[in-house]
N, C-alpha and C positions, 0 to 999 in steps of 0.2 A: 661055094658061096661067093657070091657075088661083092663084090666092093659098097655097093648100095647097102646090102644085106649088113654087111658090118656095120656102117656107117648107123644105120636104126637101130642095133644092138648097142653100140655102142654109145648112141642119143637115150637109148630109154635105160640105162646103165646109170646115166649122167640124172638121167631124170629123175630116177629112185633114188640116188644119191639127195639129189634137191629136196624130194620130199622127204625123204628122211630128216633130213637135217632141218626144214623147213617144219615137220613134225613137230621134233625134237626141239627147237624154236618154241614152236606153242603150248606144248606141256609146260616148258618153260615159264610163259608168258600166261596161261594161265596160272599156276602155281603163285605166281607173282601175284598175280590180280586177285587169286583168293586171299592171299597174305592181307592184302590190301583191302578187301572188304570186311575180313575178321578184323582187323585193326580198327576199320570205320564204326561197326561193329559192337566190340569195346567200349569206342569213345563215343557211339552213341547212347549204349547201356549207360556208360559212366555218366554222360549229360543228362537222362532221364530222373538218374538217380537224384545229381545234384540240382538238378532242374525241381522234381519232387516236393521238395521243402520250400524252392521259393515261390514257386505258385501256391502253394498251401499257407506261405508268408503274404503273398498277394490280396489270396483271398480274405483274408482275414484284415489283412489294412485296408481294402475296397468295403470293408464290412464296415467299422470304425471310422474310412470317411464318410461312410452313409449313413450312418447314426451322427456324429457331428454334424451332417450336413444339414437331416434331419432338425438335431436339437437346436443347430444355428438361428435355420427359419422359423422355429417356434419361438427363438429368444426375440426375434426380429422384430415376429407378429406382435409378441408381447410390449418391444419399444416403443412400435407403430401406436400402440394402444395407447401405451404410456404418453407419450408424445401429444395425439389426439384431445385426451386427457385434460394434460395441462395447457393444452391450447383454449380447447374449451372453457377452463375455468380460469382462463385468464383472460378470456373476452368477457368472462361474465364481472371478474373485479373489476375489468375496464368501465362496464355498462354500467356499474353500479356507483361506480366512481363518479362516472359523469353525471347521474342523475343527483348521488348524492351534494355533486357542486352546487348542479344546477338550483335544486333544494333549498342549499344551504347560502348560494348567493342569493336568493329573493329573500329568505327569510333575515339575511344582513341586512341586505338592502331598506327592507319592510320595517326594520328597526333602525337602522340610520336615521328613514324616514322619522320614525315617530320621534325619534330622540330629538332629531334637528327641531323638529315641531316643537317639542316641550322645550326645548330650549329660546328656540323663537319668541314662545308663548312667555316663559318664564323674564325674558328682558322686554319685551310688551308690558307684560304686567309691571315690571320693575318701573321701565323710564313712562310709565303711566302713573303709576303709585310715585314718583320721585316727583315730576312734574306736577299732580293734584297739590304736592305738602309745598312745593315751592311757590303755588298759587295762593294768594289770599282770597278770600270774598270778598275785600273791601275794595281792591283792586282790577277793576273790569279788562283793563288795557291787554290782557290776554283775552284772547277769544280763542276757545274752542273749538276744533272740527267736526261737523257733522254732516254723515255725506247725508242724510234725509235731505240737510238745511240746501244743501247746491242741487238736490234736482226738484227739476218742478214737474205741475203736473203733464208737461207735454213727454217728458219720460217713461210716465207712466201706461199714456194712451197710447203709443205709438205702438 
């Protein structure tokens, strides 16, 4: 046997050794790594689990907001309506308002009028009737106004 000869027996010696142990390493290392996914495993079971209810807690309050959200915008609609409503009918007591002023100021007015008139009329009459009793017949020195007596005929023709 040659010294070379050795030298290779005793490299692939060393080698098997390596692998071996390098082997022996990944049983290892796997062993480990399946520990490790069983566990993952587990605690993904376990999260599905407790996951389970709270999506099923989820779905059920996404349901409830959606009926709220739902009856919100119907209650809205109905405000809007509301709203609308008394808008409308309080343009209309406005309008009615206004006409009723406008109404009720001419018809004041239309009566001021007459009253100032009857009252005009009624001291007419008075310092007419007060003045006739203060005048005698016998006593000419009053004269009387008449507007016939101040126009003449050129008043007439013109």
């Amino acid at each position: 046997m040659q010294p070379l000869d050795s030298i290779l027996i005793i490299a692939e010696i060393i080698l098997f050794v390596i692998l071996s142990i390098l082997g022996i390493y990944l049983i290892v290392s796997v062993k480990k790594l399946t520990r490790s996914v069983e566990s993952i495993e587990k605690n993904v079971e376990e999260l599905q689990k407790n996951a389970a209810p709270v999506l099923e807690n989820a779905v059920i309050v996404s349901g409830n907001v959606k009926e709220i959200t739902d009856s919100l915008k119907g209650q809205v609609g109905k405000i809007n309506e509301i709203i609308e409503t008394v808008k409308d009918t309080t343009d209309s007591i406005i309008t009615f308002e206004q006409k009723t002023q406008k109404k009720f100021e001419y018809q004041l007015d239309e009566t001021f009028n007459f009253v100032s008139a009857i009252i005009k009329g009624v001291k007419t009459f008075w310092s007419a009737l007060a003045g006739s009793s203060k005048r005698l017949p016998r006593n000419n020195h009053y004269k009387s106004y008449s507007p016939i007596a101040d126009t003449s005929e050129e008043d007439f023709t013109s």
